[in-house]
KEFIKE-187480 format. One record per residue (C-alpha): residue number from 1; residue in one letter; x, y, z. Coordinates in nm, 2 decimals. Example, Ala and Ser with C-alpha at 12.3 -4.5 7.8 and 13.67 -1.06 7.14 Angstrom:
2
1, A, 1.23, -0.45, 0.78
2, S, 1.37, -0.11, 0.71
//
This chain:
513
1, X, 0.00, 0.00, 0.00
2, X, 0.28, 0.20, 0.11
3, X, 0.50, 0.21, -0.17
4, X, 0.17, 0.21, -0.45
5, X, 0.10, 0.52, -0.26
6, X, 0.48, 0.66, -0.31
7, X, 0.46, 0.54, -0.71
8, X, 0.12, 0.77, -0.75
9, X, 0.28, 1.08, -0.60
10, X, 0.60, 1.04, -0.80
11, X, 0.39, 1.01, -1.12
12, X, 0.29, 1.30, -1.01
13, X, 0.55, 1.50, -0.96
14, X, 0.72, 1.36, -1.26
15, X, 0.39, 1.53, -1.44
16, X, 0.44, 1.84, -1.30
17, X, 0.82, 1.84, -1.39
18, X, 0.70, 1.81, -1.75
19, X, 0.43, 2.07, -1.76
20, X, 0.67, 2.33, -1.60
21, X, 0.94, 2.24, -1.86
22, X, 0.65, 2.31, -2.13
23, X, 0.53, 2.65, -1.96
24, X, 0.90, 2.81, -1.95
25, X, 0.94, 2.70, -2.33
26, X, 0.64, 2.88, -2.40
27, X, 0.75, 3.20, -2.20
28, X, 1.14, 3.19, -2.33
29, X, 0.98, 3.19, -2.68
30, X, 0.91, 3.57, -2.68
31, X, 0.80, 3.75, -3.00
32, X, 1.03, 4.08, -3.16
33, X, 0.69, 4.25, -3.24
34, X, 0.54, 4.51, -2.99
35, X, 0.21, 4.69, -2.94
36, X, 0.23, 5.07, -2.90
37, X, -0.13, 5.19, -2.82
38, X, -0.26, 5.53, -2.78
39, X, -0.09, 5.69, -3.03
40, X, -0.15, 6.09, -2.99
41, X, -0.13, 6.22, -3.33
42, X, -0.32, 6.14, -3.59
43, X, -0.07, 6.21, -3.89
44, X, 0.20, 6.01, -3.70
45, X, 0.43, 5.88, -3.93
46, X, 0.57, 5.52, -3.93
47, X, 0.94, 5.71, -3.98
48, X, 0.92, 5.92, -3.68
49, X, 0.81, 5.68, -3.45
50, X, 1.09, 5.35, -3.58
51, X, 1.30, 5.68, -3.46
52, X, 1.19, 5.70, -3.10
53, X, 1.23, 5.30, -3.02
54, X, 1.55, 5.29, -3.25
55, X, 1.75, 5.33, -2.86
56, X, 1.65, 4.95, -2.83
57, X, 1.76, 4.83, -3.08
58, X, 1.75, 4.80, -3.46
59, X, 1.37, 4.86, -3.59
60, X, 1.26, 4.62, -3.86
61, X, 0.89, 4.73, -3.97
62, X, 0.64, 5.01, -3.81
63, X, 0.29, 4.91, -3.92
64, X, 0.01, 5.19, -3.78
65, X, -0.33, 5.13, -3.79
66, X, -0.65, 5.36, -3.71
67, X, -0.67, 5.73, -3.71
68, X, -0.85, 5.98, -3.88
69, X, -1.10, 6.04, -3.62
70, X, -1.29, 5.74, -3.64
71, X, -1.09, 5.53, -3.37
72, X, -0.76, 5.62, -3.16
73, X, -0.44, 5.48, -3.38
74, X, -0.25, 5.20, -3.24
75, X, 0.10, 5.06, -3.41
76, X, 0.29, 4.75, -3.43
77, X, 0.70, 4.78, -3.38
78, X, 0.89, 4.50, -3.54
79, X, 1.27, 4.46, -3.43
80, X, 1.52, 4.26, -3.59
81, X, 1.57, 4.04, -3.25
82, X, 1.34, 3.96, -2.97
83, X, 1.61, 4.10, -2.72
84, X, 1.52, 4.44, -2.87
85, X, 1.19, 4.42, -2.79
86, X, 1.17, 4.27, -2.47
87, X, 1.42, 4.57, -2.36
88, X, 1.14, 4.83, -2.56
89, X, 0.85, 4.66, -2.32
90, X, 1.08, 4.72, -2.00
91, X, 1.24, 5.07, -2.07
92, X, 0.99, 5.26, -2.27
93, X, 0.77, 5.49, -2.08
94, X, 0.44, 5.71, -2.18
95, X, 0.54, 6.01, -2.42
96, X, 0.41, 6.26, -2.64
97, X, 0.38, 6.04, -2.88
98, X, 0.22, 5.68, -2.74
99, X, 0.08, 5.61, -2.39
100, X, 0.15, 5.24, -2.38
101, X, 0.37, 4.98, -2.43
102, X, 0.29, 4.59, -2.45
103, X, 0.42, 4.28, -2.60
104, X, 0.22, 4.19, -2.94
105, X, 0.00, 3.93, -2.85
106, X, -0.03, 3.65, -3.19
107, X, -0.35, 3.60, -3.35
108, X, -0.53, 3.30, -3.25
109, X, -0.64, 3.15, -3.60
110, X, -0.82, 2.87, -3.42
111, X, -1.10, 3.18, -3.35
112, X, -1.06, 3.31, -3.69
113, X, -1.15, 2.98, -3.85
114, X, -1.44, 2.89, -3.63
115, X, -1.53, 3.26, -3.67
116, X, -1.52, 3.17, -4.07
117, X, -1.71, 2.86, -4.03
118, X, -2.02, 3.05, -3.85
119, X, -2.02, 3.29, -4.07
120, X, -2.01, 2.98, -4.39
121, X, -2.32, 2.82, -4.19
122, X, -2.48, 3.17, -4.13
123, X, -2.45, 3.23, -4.57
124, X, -2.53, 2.88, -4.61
125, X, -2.90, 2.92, -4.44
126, X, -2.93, 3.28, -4.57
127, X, -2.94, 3.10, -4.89
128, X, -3.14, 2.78, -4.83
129, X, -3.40, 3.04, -4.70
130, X, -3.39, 3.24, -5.01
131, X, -3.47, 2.92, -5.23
132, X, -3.80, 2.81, -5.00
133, X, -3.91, 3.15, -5.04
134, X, -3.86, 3.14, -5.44
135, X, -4.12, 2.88, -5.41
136, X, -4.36, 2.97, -5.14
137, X, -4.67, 3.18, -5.20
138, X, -4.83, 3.09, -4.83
139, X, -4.69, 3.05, -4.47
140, X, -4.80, 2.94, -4.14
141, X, -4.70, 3.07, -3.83
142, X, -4.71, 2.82, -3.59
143, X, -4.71, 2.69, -3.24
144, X, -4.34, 2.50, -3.25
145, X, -4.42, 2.24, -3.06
146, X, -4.67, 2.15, -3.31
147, X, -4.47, 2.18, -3.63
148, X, -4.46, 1.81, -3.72
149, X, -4.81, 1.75, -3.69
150, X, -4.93, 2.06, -3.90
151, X, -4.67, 1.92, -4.19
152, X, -4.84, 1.61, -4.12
153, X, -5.16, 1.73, -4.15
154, X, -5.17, 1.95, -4.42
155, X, -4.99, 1.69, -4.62
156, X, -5.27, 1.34, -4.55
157, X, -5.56, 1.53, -4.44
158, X, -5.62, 1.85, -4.62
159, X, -5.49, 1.81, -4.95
160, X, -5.62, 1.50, -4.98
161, X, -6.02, 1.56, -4.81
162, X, -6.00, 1.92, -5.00
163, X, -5.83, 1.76, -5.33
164, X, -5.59, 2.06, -5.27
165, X, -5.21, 2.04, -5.48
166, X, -4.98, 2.15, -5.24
167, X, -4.58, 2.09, -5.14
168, X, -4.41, 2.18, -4.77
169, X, -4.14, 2.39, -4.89
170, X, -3.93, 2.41, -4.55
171, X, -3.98, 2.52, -4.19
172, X, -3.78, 2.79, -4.00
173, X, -3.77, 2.86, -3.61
174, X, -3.84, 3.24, -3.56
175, X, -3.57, 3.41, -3.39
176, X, -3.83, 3.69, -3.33
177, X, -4.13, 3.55, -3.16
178, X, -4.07, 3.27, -2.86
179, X, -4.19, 2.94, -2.94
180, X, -4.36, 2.99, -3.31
181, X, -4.20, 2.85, -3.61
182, X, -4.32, 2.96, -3.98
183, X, -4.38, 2.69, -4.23
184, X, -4.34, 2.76, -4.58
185, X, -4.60, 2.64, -4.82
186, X, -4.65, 2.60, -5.18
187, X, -4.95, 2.57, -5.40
188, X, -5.15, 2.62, -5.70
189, X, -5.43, 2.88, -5.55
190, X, -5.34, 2.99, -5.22
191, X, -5.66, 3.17, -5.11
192, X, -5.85, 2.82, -5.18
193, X, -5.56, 2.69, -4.96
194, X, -5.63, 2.94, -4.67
195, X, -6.02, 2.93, -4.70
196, X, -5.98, 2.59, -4.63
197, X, -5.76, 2.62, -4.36
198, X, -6.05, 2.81, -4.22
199, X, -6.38, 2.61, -4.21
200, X, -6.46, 2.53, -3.89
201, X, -6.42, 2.15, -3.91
202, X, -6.05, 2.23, -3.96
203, X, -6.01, 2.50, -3.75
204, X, -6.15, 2.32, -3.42
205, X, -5.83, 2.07, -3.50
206, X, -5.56, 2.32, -3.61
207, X, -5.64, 2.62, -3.35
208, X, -5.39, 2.51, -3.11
209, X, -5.10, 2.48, -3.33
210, X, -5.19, 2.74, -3.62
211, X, -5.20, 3.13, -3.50
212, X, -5.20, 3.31, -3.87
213, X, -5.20, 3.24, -4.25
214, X, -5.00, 3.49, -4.48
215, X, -5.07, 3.48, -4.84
216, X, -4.73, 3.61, -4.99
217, X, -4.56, 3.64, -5.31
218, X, -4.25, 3.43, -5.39
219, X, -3.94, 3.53, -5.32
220, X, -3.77, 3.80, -5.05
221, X, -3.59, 4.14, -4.99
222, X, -3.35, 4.15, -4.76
223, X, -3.46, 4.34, -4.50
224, X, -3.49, 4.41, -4.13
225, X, -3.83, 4.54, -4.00
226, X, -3.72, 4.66, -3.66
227, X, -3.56, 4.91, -3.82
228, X, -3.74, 5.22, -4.05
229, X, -3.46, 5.15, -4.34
230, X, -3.57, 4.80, -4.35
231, X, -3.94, 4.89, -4.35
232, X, -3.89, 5.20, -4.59
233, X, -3.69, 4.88, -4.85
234, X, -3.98, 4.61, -4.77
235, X, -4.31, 4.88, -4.86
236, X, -4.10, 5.05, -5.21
237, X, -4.09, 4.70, -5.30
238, X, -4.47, 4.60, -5.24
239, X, -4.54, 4.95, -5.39
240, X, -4.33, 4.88, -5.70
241, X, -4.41, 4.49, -5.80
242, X, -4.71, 4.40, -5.61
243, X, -4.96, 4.70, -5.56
244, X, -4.84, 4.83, -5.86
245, X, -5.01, 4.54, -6.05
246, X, -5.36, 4.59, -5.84
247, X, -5.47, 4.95, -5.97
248, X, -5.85, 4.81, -5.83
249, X, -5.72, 4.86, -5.47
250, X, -5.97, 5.04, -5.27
251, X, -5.88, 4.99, -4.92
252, X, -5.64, 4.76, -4.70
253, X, -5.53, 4.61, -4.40
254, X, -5.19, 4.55, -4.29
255, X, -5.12, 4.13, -4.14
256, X, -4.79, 4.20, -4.00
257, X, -4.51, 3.98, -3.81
258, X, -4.39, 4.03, -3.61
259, X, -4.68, 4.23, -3.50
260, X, -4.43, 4.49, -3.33
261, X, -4.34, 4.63, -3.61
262, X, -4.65, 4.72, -3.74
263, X, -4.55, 5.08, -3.59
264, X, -4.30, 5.11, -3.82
265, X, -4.42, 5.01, -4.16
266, X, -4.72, 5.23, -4.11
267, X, -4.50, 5.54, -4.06
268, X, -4.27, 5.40, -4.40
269, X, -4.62, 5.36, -4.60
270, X, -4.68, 5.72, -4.50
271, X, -4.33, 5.84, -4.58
272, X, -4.35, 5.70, -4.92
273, X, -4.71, 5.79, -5.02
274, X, -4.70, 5.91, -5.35
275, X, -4.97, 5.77, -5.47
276, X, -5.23, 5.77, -5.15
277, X, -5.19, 5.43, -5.03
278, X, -5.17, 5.53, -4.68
279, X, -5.56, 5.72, -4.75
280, X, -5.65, 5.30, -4.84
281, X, -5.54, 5.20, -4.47
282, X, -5.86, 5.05, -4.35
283, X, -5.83, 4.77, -4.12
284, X, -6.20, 4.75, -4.03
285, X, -6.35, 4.73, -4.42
286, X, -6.08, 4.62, -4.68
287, X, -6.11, 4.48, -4.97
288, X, -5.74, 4.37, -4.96
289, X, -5.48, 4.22, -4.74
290, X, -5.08, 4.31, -4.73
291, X, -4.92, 4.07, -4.56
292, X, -4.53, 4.11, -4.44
293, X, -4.37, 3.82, -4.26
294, X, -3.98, 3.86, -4.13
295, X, -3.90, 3.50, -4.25
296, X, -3.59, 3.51, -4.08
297, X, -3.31, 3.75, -3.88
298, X, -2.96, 3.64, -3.81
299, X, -2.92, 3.75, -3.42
300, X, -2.56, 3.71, -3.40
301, X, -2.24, 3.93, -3.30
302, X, -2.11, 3.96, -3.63
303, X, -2.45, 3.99, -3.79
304, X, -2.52, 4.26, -4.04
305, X, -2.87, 4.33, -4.04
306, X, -2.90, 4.49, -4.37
307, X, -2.81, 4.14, -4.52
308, X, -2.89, 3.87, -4.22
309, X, -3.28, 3.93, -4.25
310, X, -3.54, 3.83, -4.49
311, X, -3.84, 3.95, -4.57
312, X, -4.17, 3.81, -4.79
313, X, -4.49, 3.98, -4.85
314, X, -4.80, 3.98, -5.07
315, X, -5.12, 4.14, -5.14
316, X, -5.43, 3.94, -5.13
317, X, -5.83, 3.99, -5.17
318, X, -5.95, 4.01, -4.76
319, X, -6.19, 3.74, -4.83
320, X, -6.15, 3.54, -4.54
321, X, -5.98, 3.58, -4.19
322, X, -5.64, 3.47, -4.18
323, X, -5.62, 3.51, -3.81
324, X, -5.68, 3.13, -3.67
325, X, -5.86, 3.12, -3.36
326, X, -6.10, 2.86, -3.12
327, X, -6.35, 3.01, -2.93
328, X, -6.25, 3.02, -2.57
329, X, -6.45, 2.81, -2.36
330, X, -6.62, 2.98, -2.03
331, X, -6.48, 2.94, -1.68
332, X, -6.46, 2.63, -1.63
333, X, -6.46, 2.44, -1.91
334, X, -6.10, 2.44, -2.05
335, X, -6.06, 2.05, -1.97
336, X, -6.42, 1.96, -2.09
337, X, -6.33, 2.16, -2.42
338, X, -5.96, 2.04, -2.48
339, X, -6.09, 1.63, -2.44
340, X, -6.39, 1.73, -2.61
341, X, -6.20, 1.88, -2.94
342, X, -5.89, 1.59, -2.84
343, X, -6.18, 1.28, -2.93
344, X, -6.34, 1.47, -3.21
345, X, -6.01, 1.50, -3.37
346, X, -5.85, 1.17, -3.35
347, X, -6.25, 1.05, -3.51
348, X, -6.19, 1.31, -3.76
349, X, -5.89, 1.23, -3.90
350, X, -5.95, 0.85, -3.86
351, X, -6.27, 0.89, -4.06
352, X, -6.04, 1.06, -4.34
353, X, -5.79, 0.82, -4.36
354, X, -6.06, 0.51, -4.42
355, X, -6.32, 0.55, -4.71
356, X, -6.51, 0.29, -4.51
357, X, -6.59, 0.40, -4.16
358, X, -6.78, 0.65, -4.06
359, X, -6.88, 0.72, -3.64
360, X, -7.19, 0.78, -3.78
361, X, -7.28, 0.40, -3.83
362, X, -7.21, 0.33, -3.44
363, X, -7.54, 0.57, -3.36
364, X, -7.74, 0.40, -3.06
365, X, -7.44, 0.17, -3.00
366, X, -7.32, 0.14, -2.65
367, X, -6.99, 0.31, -2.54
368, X, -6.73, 0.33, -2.25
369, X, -6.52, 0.63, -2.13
370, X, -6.20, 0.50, -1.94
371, X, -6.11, 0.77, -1.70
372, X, -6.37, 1.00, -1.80
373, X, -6.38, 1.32, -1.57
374, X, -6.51, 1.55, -1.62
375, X, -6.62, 1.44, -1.90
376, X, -6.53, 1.59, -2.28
377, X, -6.48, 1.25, -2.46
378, X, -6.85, 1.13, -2.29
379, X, -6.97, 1.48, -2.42
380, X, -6.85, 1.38, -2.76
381, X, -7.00, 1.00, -2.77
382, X, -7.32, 1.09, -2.60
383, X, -7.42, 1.42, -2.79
384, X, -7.22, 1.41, -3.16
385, X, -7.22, 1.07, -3.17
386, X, -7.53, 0.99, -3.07
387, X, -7.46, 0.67, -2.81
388, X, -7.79, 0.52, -2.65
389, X, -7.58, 0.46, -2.36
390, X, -7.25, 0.60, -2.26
391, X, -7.06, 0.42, -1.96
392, X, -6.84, 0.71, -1.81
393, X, -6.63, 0.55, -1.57
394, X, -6.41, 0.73, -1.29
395, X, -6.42, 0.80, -0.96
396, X, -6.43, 1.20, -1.01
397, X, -6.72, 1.44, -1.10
398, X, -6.84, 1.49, -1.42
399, X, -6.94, 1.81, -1.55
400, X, -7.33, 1.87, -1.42
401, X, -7.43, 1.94, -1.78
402, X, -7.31, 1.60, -1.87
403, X, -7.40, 1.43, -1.60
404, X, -7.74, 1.47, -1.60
405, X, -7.81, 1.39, -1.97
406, X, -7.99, 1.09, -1.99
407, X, -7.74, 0.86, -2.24
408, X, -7.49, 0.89, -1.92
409, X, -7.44, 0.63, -1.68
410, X, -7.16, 0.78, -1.47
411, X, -6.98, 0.47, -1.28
412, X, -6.83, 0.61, -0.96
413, X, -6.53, 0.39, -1.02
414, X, -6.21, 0.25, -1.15
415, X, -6.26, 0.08, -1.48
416, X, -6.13, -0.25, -1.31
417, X, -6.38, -0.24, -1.11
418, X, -6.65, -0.12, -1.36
419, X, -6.57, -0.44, -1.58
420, X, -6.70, -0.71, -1.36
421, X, -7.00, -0.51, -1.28
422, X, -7.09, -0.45, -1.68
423, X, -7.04, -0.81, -1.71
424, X, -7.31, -0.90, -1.50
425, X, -7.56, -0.66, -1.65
426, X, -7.51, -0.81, -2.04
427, X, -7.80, -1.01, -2.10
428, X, -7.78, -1.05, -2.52
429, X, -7.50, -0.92, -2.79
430, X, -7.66, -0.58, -2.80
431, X, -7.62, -0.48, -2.48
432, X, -7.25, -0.53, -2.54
433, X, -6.98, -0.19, -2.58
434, X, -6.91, -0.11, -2.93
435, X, -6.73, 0.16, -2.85
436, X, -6.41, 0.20, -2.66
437, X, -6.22, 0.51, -2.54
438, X, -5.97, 0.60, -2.28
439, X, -5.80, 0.91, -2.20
440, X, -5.70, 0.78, -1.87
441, X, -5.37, 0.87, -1.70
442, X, -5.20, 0.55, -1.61
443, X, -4.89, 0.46, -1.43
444, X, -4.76, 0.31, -1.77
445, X, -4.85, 0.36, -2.14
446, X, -4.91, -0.02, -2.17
447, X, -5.19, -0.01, -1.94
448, X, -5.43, 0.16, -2.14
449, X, -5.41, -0.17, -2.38
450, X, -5.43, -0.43, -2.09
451, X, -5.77, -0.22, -1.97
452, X, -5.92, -0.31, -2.36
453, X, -5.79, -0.64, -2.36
454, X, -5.92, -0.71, -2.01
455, X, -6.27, -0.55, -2.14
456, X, -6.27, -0.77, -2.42
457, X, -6.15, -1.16, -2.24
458, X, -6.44, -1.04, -1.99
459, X, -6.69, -1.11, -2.29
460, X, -6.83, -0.69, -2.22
461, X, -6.75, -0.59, -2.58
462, X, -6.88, -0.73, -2.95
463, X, -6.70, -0.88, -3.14
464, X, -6.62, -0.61, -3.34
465, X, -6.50, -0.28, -3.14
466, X, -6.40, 0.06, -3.25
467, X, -6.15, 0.20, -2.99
468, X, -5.93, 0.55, -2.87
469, X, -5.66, 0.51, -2.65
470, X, -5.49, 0.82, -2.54
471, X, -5.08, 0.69, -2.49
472, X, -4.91, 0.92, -2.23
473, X, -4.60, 0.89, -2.22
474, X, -4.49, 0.88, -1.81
475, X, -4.08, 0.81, -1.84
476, X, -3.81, 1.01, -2.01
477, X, -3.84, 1.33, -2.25
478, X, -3.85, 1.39, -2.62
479, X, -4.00, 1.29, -2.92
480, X, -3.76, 1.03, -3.01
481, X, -3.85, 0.87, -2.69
482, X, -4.20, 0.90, -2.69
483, X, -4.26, 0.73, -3.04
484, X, -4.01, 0.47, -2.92
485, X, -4.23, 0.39, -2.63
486, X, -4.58, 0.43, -2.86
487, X, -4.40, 0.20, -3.13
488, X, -4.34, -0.09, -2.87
489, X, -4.71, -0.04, -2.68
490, X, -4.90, -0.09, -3.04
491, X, -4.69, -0.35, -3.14
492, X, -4.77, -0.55, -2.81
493, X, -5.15, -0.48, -2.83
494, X, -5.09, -0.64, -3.22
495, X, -4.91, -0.95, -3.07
496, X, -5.23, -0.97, -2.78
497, X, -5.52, -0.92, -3.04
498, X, -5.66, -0.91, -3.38
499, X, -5.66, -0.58, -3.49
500, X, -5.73, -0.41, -3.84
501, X, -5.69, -0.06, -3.95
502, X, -5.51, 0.06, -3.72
503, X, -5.42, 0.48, -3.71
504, X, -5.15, 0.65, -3.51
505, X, -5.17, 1.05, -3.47
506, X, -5.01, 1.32, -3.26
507, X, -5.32, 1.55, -3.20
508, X, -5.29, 1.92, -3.21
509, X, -5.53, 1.93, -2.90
510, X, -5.32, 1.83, -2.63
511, X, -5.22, 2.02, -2.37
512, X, -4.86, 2.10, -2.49
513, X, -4.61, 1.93, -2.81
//
């Protein structure tokens, strides 16, 4: 023990002996090249000052740098040996002619090349943004959390229920607004695109994730609207190439982002005004929409924002209102409302996807709602889907609006123990569940499955079921994760049961991404 303890501290010290050896040969290594700063006269030639530090020794090169009133000059004094200078940094005091004396520190080209290769990357998207927006004539600003699913969505649900052409062009983070991304869009007819967008079947799925549509023009000026340049450069070019082309424009509204600057690019449509466009400015009663999106704005250091910012706009007919919103529900009713629209989303895009369901042919059927309180999926089966009965099983309260309708049998309980108890009451093959949902929060994701299965060996549901299962995930973070964890649950319930057509969807009415 002894002597492995003596062998570890003369490693030791044998280290240190080495890193001191390599610290003096750094410090022995001096440079012959000095810093003078402060320099006091402007028109300071590089003669006259070799002459002053010529006493320590022979003066190689004076290079002087700065001056002429826009910063203090500094100069660099190069001697023929590094003796020379290191006397120079010793001996030479303030004079009339410099206030300070240093050694030359050497440029660390390890920063200048990661300096380059930001500034590469920075180019590289500045120009991969350019191309998306030489395509796009629409974009979304959205909820980033919910970026996937609106690609998603737009892609297998409305261009194929609205028979809609359209192409996702790109995505890009806003460095502008917290938590909203924009999505860039292309299609044939982008106001048929946006009207879409707004029917109210869509909008009760795509409120949470969707805040605004902005029909645009392709392509983008580089521009930054925080700035009255940048506005002044966006509005001369909406003036010259796109409200040009619309002599029929009798009044508009501006559809701005971020909305902050909307300040400024009312007081540059007023500066401009030659031809009485800021007279138009109607917000209330338009007949046409400009829209101006900052698309993106390069935040960093070295950042120029005349060239790190991009701007797209477009003028539009104000047929429809681009603005996205739900109608907020009363005190409340937030968790009645966000179940209510989570089950009559996952129905809705289930009934897209197969030509041969519809919830419609499960009217009068019997239903169960796993975990119920207080009660927006029951809501949903008892009045849109018409259920003759709906079991709404949990221990909690339901909503008294939904408690008293008639279709509801509210089952004080845990579905484990509601299962025996429905067994006993089934008396023929109708009085068995047809439909099964759960929105349950369970210890494990793999639960909700075994509750179904459990439902179904007890003999309580037909033989043929139409179920939603809500899959929380309850361990670890991320997306990756997450579908990791959905991936194995579905594949186990496959394994445990015969099951046909079955959808996976990340719905836009959750509580969060």
């Amino acid at each position: 023990m002894v002597g492995t303890n003596k062998s570890c501290l003369l490693l030791a010290l044998s280290s240190l002996s080495i890193q001191a050896a390599a610290a003096l040969s750094v410090t022995s290594a001096r440079s012959n090249v000095i810093f003078v700063g402060g320099l006091c006269e402007d028109d300071l030639s590089s003669t006259k000052l070799g002459k002053e530090f010529d006493r320590y020794g022979n003066v190689v090169d004076v290079s002087i740098i700065g001056g002429g009133g826009k910063q203090q000059p500094y100069a660099f004094v190069q001697f023929d040996t590094p003796q020379s200078a290191q006397a120079a940094i010793l001996e030479a005091a303030p004079s009339s002619l410099y206030r300070q004396v240093k050694a030359a520190q050497p440029i660390d080209r390890s920063k200048r090349k990661r300096s380059n290769t930001s500034r590469q990357k920075r180019e590289a998207e500045l120009q991969h943004l350019k191309d998306v927006c030489s395509r796009t004539n629409l974009v979304l600003q959205v909820q980033s959390t919910h970026i996937d699913r609106i690609k998603d969505f737009l892609t297998n649900y409305i261009s194929k229920n609205e028979s809609i052409e359209l192409a996702i062009e790109g995505q890009s983070s806003s460095s502008i607004t917290k938590n909203v991304s924009l999505v860039f869009v292309s299609t044939s007819n982008p106001i048929s695109l946006a009207s879409a967008l707004s029917k109210s079947e869509h909008l009760e799925i795509i409120a949470r994730a969707v805040n605004k549509l902005y029909i645009v023009q392709p392509g983008a000026v580089q521009a930054d609207m925080s700035t009255e340049e940048g506005c002044e450069i966006v509005m001369k070019d909406l003036i010259k190439n796109k409200i040009a082309s619309n002599d029929d424009v009798e009044s508009i509204r501006l559809q701005i982002f971020p909305p902050s600057c909307q300040g400024k690019v009312i007081a540059a449509v007023e500066s401009l005004d030659d031809d009485g466009l800021a007279a138009k400015l109607n917000p209330r009663d338009a007949t046409e929409t400009i829209s101006i999106v900052q698309v993106y704005k390069h935040k960093g250091k070295s950042s120029d924002t005349s060239t790190d910012a991009l701007v797209m706009s477009g003028v539009s007919k104000s047929t429809i209102d681009y603005s996205v919103q739900r109608e907020s529900p009363k005190n409340g009713q937030e968790a009645i409302s966000r179940a209510y629209y989570k089950i009559k989303e996952a129905v809705s895009r289930y009934e897209s996807e197969r030509a041969d369901f519809s919830m419609e042919s499960y009217r009068d059927c019997i239903a169960i709602d796993c975990g119920s309180a207080p009660g927006g999926w029951t809501k949903y089966l008892a009045q849109d889907a018409k259920m003759k009965i709906v079991h709404s099983v949990d221990p909690g309260d339901l909503d008294p609006a939904i408690e008293l309708d008639n279709t509801v049998n509210h089952m004080r309980m845990k579905i484990q123990d509601a299962i025996p108890q429905l067994k006993s009451q089934i008396q023929c093959d109708e009085d068995k569940i047809k439909v099964f949902v759960s929105d349950a929060c369970l210890h494990s994701m793999s639960a909700q499955a075994d509750f179904l299965l459990d439902a179904k060996e007890q003999g309580i549901l037909a033989d043929e079921v139409f179920f939603v299962l809500t899959l929380k995930c309850t361990i670890g973070h991320g997306k990756a994760n997450f579908d990791a964890q959905v991936e194995q649950a579905v594949s186990n319930l496959k394994d445990r049961a015969e099951i046909r057509d079955l959808s996976v969807h990340h719905l836009f009415s959750n509580r969060i991404g």
